[in-house]
N, C-alpha and C positions, 0 to 999 in steps of 0.2 A: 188701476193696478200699476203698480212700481216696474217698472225695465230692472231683469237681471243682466247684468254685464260681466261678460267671460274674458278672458287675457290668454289667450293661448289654447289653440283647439287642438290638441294634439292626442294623446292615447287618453286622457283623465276628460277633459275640456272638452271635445267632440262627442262622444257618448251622452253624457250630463247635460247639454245645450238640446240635443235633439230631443231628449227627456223630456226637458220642459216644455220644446214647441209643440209637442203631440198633447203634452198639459195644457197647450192654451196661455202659456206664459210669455210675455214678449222678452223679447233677446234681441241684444244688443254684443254686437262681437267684434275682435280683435287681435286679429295677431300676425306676426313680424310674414308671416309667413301666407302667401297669398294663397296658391294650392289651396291649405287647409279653410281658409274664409271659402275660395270658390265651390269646394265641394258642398258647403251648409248653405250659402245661402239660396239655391234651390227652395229648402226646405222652409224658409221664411225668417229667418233674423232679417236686422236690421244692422247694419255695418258700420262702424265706428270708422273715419277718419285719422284719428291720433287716440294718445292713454288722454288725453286730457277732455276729448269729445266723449268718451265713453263717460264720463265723471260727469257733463255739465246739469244731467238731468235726476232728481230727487229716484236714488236706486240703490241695488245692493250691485257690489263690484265682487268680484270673485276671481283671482290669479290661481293659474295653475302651470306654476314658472318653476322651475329645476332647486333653484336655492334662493338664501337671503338675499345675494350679490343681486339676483336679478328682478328681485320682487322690491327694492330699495331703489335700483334705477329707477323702475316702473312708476312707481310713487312719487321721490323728489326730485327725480332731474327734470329740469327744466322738458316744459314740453309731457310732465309726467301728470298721474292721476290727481294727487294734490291742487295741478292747478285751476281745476274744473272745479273740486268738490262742494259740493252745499253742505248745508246743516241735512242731520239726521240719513245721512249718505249710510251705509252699512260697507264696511271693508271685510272681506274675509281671503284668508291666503291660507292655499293650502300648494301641497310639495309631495311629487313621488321621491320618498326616500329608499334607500338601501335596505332591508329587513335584516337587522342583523340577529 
């Protein structure tokens, strides 16, 4: 079974991660912000070190980052997702936006 990888566990990203580990899904997590990793993994992910550790292994990646600025750091800076990625990797980015 493929590791889903989360970016950011915050109001979208913590709900969703937990979802899956009660599915039986393995999780792979990530984010800037220690708090939110301490309270999940409890519950059994498995903890990404860097964006780029999250990437090294055949998975779907999954951001759930405020805007583009921050979902483009994540990716190509040095240090970002891009530099782990293998083939047939699955990126998806999703964004709480504003409803206007």
């Amino acid at each position: 079974m493929k590791k889903i990888g989360f970016i950011r566990l915050d109001i979208i990203g913590k709900p969703i991660s937990k979802n899956l580990i009660k599915a039986d899904y393995l999780i792979i997590i990530y984010d800037l912000n220690s708090t939110h990793i301490e309270k999940l993994l409890s519950e059994g992910p498995e903890e990404a070190i860097s964006l780029k550790d999250i990437a090294t292994e055949d998975k779907i990646i999954t951001t759930m980052l405020p805007n583009s600025t921050y979902v483009r750091a994540a990716v190509i800076n040095k240090g970002g997702i891009i530099g782990g990625a293998k083939p047939r990797m699955i990126f998806l980015s999703t964004q709480v936006i504003e409803i206007i």
